[in-house]
Structure formats: structure tokens, C-alpha cells
C-alpha positions as CSV (number, residue, x, y, z in Angstrom):
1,X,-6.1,-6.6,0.1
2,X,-9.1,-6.2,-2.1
3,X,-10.2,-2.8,-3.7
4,X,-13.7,-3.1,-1.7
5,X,-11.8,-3.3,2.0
6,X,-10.1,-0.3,0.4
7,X,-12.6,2.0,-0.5
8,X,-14.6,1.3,2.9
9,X,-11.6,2.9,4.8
10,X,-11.6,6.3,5.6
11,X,-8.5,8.4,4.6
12,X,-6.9,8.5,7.6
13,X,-6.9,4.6,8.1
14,X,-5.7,4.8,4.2
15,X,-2.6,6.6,5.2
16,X,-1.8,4.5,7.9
17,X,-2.0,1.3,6.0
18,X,-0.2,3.4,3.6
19,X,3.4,3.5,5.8
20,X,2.6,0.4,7.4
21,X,2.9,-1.6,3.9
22,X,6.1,0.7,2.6
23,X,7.7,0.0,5.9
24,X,7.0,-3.6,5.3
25,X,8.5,-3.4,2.1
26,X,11.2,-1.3,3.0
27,X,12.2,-4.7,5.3
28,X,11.6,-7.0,2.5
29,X,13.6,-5.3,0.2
30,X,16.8,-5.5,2.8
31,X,16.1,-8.8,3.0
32,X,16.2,-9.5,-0.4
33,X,19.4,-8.0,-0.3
34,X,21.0,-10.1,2.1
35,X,19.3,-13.2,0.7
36,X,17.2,-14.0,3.6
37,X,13.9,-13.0,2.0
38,X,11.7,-16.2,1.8
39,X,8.7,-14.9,-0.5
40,X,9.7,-13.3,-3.2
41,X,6.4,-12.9,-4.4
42,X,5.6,-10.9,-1.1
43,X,7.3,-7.7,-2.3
44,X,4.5,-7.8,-6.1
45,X,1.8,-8.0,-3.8
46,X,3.0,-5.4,-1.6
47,X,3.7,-2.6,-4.1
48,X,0.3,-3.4,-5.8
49,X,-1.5,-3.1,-2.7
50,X,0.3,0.1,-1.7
51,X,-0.7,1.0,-5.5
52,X,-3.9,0.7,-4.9
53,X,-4.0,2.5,-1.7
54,X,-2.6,5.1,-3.5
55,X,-5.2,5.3,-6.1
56,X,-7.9,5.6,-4.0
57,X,-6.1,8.0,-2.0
58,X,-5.9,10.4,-5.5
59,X,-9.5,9.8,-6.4
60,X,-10.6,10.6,-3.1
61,X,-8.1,14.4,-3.4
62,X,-9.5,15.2,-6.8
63,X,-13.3,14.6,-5.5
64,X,-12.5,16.6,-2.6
65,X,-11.4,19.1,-4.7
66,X,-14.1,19.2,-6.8
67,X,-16.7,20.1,-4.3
């Protein structure tokens, strides 16, 4: 997911996407486990989405609390 489809969510959407992708890697991560995960690579792009959701989610608190 790219930063710009990001930012032009609003927060609500944000947190959605937010549980959506750690329950998605939640599952990939019990795969893993038992062997029967089949992209490896899935679970870096995962957590740096969900990183990414979470720094717009901060940036988005601080300006809010700003104001």
C-alpha cells in the first residue's frame, strides 16, 4: 500500500485497515509456524504497511492535538 492511498483515508478507514492487516498477520505468523506459509515475504510487507498506517495515524493525533 502506498503512503498517498494512506494519507487520503480518513482515520476511521485507517483503523480499520489497521486490524484488518494485524489479523492478516496474526494468520500468517501461525502459518509460518506450522510450515504452511507460502510467501514469506508477505509478513515484511505487512508489518511495514501496518507501520505505516501507524505513522500516519500519530501524525494525524499530534495535529489534532495541536489545534
Amino acid at each position: 500500500m502506498k503512503m498517498k492511498e494512506i494519507t487520503e483515508l480518513s482515520t476511521d478507514e485507517l483503523l480499520t485497515k489497521r486490524r484488518d492487516l494485524r489479523q492478516e498477520s496474526l494468520h500468517l505468523r501461525l502459518q509460518q509456524q506450522s510450515g504452511q506459509l507460502e510467501q514469506p515475504s508477505r509478513l515484511r510487507l505487512l508489518r511495514r504497511d501496518i507501520a505505516r498506517l501507524e505513522t500516519v495515524l500519530s501524525h494525524r493525533a499530534k495535529q489534532t492535538a495541536k489545534k
